[in-house]
C-alpha positions in Angstrom: -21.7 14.8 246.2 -21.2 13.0 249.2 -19.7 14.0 253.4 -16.1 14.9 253.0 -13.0 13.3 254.6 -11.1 14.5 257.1 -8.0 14.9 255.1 -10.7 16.6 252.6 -11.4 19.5 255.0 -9.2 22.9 254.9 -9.5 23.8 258.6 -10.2 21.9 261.7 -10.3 23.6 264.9 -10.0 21.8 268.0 -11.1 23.2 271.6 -10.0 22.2 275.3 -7.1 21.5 277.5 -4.6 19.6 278.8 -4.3 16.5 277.8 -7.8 15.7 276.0 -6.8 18.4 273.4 -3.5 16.7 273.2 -4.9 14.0 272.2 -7.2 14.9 270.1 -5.0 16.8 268.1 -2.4 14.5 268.0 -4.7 11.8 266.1 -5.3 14.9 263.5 -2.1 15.6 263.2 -1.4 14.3 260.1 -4.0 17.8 259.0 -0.3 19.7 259.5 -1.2 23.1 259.1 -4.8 22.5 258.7 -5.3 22.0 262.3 -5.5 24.4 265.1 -5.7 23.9 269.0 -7.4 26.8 271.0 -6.0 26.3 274.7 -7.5 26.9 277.9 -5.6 29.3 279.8 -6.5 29.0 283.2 -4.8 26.6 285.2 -3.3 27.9 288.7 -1.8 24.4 289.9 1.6 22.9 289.5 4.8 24.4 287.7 2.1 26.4 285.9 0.4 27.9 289.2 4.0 28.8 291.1 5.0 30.3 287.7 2.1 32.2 287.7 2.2 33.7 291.2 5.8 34.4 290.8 6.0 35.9 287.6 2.5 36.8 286.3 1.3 35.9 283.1 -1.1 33.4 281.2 -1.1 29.5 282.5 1.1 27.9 280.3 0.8 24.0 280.9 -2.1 23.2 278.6 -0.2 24.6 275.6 2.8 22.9 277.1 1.0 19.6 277.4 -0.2 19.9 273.5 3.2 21.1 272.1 4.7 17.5 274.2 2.0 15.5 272.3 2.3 17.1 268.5 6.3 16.9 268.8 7.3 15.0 266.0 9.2 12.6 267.3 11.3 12.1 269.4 14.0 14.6 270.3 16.7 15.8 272.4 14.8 19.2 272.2 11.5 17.4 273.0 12.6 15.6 275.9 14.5 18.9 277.0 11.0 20.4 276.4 9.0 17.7 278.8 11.8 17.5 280.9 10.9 18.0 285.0 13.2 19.0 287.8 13.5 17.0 291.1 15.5 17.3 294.1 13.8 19.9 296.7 15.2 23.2 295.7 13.1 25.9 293.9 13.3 24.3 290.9 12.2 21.2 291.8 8.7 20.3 290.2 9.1 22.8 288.0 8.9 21.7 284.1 11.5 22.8 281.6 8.9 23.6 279.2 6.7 25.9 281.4 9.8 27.7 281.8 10.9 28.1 278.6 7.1 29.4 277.4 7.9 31.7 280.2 10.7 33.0 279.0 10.1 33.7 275.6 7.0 35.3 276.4 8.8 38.0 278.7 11.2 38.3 275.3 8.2 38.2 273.0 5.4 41.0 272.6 2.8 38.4 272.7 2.1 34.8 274.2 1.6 33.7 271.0 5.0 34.4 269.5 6.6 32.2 272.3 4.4 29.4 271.4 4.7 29.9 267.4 8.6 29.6 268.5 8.7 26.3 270.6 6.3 24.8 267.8 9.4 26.0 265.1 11.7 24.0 267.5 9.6 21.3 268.2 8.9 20.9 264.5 4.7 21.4 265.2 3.0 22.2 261.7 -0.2 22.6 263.5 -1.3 26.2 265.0 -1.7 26.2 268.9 -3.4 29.0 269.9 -4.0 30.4 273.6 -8.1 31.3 274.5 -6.8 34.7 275.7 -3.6 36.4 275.7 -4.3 37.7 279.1 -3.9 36.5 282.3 -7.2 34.8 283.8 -8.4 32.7 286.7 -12.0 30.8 286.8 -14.2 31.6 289.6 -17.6 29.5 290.6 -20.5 30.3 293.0 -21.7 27.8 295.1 -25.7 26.9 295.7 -25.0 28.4 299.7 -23.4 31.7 297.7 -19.4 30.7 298.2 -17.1 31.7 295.7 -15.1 29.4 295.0 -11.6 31.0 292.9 -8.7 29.4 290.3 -9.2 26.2 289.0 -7.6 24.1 291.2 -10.4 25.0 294.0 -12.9 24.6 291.3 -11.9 21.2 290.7 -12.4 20.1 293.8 -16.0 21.0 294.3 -18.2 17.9 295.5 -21.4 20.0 294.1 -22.6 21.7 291.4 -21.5 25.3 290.8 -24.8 27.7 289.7 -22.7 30.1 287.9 -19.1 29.9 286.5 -17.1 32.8 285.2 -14.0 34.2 284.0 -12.0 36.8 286.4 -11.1 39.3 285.0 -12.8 39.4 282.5 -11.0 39.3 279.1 -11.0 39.2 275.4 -10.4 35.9 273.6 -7.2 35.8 271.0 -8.1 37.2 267.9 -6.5 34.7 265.9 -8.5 32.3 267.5 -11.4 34.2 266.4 -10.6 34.0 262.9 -9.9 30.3 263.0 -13.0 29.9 264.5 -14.6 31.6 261.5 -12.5 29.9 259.2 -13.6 26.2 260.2 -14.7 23.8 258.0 -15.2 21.0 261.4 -15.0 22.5 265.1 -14.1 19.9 267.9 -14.5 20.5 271.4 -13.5 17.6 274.2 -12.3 15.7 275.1 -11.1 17.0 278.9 -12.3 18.1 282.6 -15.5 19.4 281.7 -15.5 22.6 284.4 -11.8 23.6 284.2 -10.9 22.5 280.7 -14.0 23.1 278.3 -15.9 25.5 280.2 -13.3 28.7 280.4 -13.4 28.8 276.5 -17.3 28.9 276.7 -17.3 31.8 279.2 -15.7 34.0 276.5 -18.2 36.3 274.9 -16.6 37.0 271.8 -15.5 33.2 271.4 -19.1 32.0 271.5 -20.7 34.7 269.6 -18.0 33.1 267.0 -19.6 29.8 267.8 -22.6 31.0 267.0 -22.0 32.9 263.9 -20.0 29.8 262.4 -21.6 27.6 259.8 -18.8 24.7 260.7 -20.9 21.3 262.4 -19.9 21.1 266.0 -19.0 17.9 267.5 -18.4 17.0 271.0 -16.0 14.5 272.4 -16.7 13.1 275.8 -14.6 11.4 278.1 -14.0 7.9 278.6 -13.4 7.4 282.4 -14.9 9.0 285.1 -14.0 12.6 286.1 -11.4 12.8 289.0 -14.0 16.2 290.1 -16.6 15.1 292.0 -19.1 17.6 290.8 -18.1 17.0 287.1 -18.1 12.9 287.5 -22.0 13.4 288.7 -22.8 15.3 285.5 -24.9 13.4 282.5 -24.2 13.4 279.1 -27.6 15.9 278.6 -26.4 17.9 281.4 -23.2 18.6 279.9 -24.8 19.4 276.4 -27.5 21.7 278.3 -24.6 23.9 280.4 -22.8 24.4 276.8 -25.0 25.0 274.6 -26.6 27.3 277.1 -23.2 29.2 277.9 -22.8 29.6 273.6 -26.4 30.8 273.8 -27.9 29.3 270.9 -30.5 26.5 270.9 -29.0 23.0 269.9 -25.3 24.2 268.5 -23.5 20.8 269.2 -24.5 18.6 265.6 -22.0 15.5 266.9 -21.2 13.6 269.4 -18.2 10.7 269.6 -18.6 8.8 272.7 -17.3 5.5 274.3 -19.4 2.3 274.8 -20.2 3.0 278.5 -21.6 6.7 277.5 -25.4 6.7 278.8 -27.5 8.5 275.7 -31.0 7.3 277.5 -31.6 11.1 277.7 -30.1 12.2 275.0 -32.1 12.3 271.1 -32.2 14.5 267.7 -28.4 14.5 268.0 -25.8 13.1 265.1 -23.4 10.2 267.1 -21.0 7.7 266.8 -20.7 5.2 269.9 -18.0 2.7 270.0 -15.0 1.3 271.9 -12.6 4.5 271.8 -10.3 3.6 274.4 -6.2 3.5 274.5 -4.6 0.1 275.5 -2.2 1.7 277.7 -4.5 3.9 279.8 -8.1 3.0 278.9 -9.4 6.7 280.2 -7.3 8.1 277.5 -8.6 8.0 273.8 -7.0 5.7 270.7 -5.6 8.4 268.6 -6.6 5.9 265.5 -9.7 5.1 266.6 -11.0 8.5 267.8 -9.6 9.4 264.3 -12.3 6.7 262.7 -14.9 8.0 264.8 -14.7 11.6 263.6 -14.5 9.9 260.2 -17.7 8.1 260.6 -19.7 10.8 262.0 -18.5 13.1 258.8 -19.6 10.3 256.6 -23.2 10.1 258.4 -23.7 14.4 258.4 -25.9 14.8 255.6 -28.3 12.3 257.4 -29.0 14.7 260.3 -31.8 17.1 259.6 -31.2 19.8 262.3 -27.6 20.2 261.2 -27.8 19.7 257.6 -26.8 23.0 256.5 -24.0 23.0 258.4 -22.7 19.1 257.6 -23.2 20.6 253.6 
């Protein structure tokens, strides 16, 4: 019996942030139910960050960013959702969706029921679900012993971080748990490799899930260069080192789907489709079709790869 399709698998889970989950969800979408987003939850900039500091709560402009992506179509209640306030008053950068995830959550017992209802609105059949339901900053330490704190700051690091971690620490979504051990296909990438893949990786109960799943892994790097200096420097093996090392297990990642400029010269044993990948429009953003046929191929070749053939079966 040979690899299965896409549209042949019952559960795909997707990992990341911003707009790299966006859009890797987006070129899934057709999956409906069958696909579900676990979101980074802490970003301090922006709307997000003033929200945050005003009111409290989890960062709400990754989730925001996916809902704006998965809308079906367009709306007046999508465009009311994406919709950003100018002008110089206290409203002004603010975005209407940030608000109303805001809102619902402080009329909602949990973070999740606010998103559930913007997807109801927005008419999203796929699950988005946030990494933690509590609030959460990332914090780095420096080689000179700086911490550095929120993800803004973190961003802007010209060098290397030696340790990354979660503040407070926190307990990952228990839904997102479950999905996790419901997978059939686990996707992480693409996005900012410090502030939107690593927070989900410094979750202890979210990588022991990792670890216990039988689902193939695949990651999905970037196209362009990092706007972080310190992540921009990285290579592709140091990126699989950090997290595989932070999920704790040996080689974890089966897959890989890169772009044609992706150096692999230090990189071997590992499942991977290499190809053009990029959008028309904004070439550091991903096809949605053509990432789609990517993640197509690489099912299609699974079987093929010995160190991650009982998980491809």
């Amino acid at each position: 019996m040979g690899n299965p399709t896409l549209a042949e698998l019952n559960h795909v889970v997707a990992l990341g942030g911003g707009h790299g989950l966006g859009r890797a969800m987006s070129a899934l979408s057709t999956l409906g139910s069958g696909l579900t987003g676990i979101v980074t939850t802490t970003d301090n900039g922006g709307s997000t960050g003033r929200i945050r500091r005003t009111h409290g709560g989890i960062a709400w402009g990754d989730t925001r960013n996916c809902l704006n992506q998965l809308a079906s179509g367009p709306s007046i209640a999508a465009a009311m959702f994406e919709y950003r306030f100018s002008g110089r008053g206290e409203l002004a950068g603010h975005n209407l969706g940030n608000l109303m995830l805001a809102a619902l959550d402080d009329l909602s017992v949990r973070p999740l029921e606010a998103i559930n209802l913007i997807r109801s609105l927005l008419k999203v059949e796929a699950l988005l679900i946030p990494m933690s339901e509590q609030p959460v900053d990332l914090q780095a330490k420096t080689a000179g012993g700086e911490i550095i704190y929120g993800e803004t700051a973190v961003d802007n690091l010209k060098e290397l971080p030696v340790s990354l971690r979660l503040c407070p620490t926190v307990a990952a979504t228990p839904e997102a748990l479950e999905a996790i051990s419901a997978a059939d296909l686990i996707l992480l990438g693409p996005g900012s490799f410090f502030t939107s893949l690593m927070p989900l990786l410094l979750l202890p109960d979210l990588t022991e899930a990792l670890r216990q799943s039988r689902a193939p892994l695949i990651y999905i790097d970037n196209l362009g260069r990092e706007l972080s200096i310190a992540a921009a420097n990285l290579r592709l093996r140091q990126k699989l080192d950090i997290m595989e090392h932070a999920i704790g297990v040996g080689q974890r990642i089966d897959g890989l789907i890169l772009g044609p400029d992706s150096d692999t010269s230090d990189v071997e044993h590992r499942l991977r489709i290499q190809q053009p990948l990029a959008a028309g429009e904004i070439p550091h953003h991903h096809d949605r079709r053509l990432l789609r046929d990517a993640l197509e191929k690489l099912l299609s070749l699974g079987s093929s790869m010995p160190a991650a053939v009982t998980r491809w079966r």
